[in-house]
LODRENVO-829926 format. One record per atom (N, C-alpha, C, O): residue number from 1; residue in one letter; atom name; x, y, z. Coordinates in steps of 0.001 Angstrom, whole numbers, always signed. Layout:
BEGIN
i/aa/at/X/Y/Z
NUM/A/CA/X/Y/Z
...
This chain:
BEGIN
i/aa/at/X/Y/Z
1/X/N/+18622/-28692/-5078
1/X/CA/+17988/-27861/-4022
1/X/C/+18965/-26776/-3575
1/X/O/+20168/-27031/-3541
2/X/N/+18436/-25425/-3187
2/X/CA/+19337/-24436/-3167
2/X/C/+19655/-24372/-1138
2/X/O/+18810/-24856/-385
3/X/N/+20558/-23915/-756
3/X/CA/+20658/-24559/+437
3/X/C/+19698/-22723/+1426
3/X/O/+19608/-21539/+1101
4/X/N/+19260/-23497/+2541
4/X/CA/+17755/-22687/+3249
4/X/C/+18598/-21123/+3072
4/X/O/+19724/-20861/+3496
5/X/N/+17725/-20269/+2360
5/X/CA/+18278/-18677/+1874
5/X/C/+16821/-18500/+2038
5/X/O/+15931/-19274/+1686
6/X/N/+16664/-16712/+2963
6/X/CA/+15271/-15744/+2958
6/X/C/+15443/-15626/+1241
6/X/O/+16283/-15566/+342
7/X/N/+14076/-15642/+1501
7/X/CA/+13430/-15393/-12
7/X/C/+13805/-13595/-548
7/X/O/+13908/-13183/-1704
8/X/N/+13933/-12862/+667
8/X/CA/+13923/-11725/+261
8/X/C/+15022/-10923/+1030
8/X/O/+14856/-10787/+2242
9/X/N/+16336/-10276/+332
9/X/CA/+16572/-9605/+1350
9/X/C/+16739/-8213/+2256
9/X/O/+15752/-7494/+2101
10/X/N/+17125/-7993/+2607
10/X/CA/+16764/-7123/+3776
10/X/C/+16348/-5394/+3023
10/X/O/+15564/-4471/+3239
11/X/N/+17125/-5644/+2344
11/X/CA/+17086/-4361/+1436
11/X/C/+15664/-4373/+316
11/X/O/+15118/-3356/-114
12/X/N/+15303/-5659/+33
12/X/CA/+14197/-5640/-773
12/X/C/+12554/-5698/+145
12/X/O/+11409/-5325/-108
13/X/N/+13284/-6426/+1365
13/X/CA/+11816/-6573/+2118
13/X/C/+11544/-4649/+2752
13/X/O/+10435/-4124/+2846
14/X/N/+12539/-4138/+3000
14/X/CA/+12475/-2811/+3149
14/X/C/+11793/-1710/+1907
14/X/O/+10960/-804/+1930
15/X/N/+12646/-2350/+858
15/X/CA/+11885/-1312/-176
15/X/C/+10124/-1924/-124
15/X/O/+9121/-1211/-101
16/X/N/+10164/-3047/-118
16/X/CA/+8540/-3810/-81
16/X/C/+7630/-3131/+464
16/X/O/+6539/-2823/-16
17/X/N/+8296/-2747/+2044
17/X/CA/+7487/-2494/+2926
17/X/C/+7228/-936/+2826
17/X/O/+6173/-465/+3252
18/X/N/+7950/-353/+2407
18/X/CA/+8053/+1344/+1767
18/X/C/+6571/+1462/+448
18/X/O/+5592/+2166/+199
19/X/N/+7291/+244/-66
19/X/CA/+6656/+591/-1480
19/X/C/+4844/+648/-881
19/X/O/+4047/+1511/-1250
20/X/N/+4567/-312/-57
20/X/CA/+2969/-1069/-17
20/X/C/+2390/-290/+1186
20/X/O/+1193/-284/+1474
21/X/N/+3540/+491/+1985
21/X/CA/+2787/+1732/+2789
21/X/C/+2587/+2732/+1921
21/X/O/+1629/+3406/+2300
22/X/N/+3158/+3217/+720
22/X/CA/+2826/+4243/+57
22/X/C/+1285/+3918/-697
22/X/O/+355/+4715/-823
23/X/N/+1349/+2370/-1184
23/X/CA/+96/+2058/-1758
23/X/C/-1084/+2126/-662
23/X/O/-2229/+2298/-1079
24/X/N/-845/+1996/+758
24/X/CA/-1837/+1895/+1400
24/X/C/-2119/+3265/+1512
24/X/O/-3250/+3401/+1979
25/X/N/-1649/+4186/+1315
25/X/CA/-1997/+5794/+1446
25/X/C/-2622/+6198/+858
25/X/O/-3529/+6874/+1342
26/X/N/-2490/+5989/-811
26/X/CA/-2888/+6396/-1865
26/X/C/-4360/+5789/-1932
26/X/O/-5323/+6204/-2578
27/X/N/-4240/+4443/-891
27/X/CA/-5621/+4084/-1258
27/X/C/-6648/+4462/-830
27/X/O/-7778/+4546/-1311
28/X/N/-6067/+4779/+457
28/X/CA/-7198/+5666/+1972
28/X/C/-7466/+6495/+1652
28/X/O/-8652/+6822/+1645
29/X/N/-6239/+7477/+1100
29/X/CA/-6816/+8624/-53
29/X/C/-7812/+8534/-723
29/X/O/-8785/+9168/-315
30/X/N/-7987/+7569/-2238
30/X/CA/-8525/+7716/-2754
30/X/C/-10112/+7046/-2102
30/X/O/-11077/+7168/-2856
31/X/N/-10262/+6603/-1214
31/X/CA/-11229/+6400/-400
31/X/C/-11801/+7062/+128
31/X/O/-12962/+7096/-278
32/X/N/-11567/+7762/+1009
32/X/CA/-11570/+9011/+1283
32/X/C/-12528/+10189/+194
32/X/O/-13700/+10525/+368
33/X/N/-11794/+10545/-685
33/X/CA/-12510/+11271/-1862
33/X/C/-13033/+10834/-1989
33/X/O/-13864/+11331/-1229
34/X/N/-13753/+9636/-2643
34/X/CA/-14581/+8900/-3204
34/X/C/-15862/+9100/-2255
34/X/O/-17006/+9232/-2688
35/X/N/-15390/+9103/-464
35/X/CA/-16522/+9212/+154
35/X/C/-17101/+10209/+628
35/X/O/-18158/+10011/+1226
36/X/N/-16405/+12044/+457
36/X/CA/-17108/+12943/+586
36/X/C/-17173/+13306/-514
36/X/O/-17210/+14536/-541
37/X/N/-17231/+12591/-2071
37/X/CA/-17575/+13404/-2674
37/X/C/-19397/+12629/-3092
37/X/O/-20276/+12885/-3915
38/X/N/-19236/+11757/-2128
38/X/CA/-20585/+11023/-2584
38/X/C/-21414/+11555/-1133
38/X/O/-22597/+11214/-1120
39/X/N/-21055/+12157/-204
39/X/CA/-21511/+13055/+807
39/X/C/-22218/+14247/-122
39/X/O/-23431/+14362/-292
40/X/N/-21465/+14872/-531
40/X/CA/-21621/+16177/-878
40/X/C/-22487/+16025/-2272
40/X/O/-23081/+17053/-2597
41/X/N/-22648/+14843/-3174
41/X/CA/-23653/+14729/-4007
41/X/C/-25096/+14378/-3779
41/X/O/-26082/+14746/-4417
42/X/N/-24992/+13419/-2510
42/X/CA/-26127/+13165/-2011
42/X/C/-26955/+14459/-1621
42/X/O/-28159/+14214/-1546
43/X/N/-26609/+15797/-1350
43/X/CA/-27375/+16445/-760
43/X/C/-27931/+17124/-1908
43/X/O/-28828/+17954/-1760
């Protein structure tokens, strides 16, 4: 048994948290488009 160590550290939970706000952007983004461009087809 390895003795009690964070699973992640500080420097990786940082890049983590960098990395998965950039993914949450990209996603709203692409959400986003997806939903005025189905605005603007509907008409």
């Amino acid at each position: 048994m390895q003795t009690a160590q964070p699973a992640f550290s500080a420097a990786d939970l940082a890049r983590r948290r960098s990395a998965s706000r950039r993914l949450a952007w990209l996603l709203a983004a692409i959400v986003l488009a997806i939903y005025l461009v189905g605005l603007f087809i509907k008409r």
